[in-house]
C-alpha positions as a printed Julia matrix, in Angstrom:
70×3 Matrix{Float64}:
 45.75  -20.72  124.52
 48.61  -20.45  126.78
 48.66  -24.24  127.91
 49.55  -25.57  124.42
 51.83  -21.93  123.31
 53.73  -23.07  127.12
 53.16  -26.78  125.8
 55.13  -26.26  122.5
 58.02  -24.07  124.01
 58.48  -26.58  126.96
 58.51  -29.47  124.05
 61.04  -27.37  121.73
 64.0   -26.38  124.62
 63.62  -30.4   125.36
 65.34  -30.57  121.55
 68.0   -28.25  122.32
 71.57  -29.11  123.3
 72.12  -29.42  126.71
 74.55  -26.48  127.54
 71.06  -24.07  126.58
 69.13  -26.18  129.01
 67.96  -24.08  132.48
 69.41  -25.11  135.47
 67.69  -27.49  137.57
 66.63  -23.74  139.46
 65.37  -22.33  136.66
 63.32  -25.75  135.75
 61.71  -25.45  139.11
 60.47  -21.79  138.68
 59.29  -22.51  135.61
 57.09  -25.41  136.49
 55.62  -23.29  139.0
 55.14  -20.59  136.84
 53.13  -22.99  134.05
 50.99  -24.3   136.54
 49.88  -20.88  137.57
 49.34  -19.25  134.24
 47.18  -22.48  133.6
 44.89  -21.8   136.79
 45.11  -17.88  136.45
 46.58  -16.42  133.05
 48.78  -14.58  131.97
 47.0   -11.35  132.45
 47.98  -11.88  135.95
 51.68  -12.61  135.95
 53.14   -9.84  138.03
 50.22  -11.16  140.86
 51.41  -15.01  140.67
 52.8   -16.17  143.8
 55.73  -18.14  141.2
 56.24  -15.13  139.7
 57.06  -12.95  142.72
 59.42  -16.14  143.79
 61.3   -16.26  140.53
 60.83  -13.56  137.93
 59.1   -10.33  139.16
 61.36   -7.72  141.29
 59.98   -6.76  144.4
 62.27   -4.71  146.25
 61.34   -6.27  149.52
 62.64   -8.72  151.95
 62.57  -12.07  150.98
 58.47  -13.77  151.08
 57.06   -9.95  151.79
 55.61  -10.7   148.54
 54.17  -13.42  148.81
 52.8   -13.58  152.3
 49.21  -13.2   153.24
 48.88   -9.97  155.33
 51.07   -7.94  153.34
């Protein structure tokens, strides 16, 4: 469900004028972000390793997050 929703938004901000188009950041993010809704869902988006990179506040120093032995 979320692969072709992701799909169709991804396909539809390709149509749109350039000055709305992310940054080449944002683009990266995102693509990381896709690939682990894909493998994991959505239900788990404040857990996703892209998510705590790009999108999710943590309050921490930087990779706290995301390391292992938290």
């Amino acid at each position: 469900m979320w692969t072709e929703q992701i799909e169709l938004i991804s396909t539809d901000m390709k149509q749109a004028d350039s000055k709305y188009l992310p940054t080449s950041f944002w683009q990266f993010g995102a693509k990381g972000l896709q690939q682990d809704i894909e493998t994991n869902g959505i239900e788990n988006f404040r857990g996703l390793k892209s998510a705590l990179s790009f999108f999710v506040p943590t309050y921490t120093f930087h990779g706290w997050a995301s390391s292992p032995a938290k």
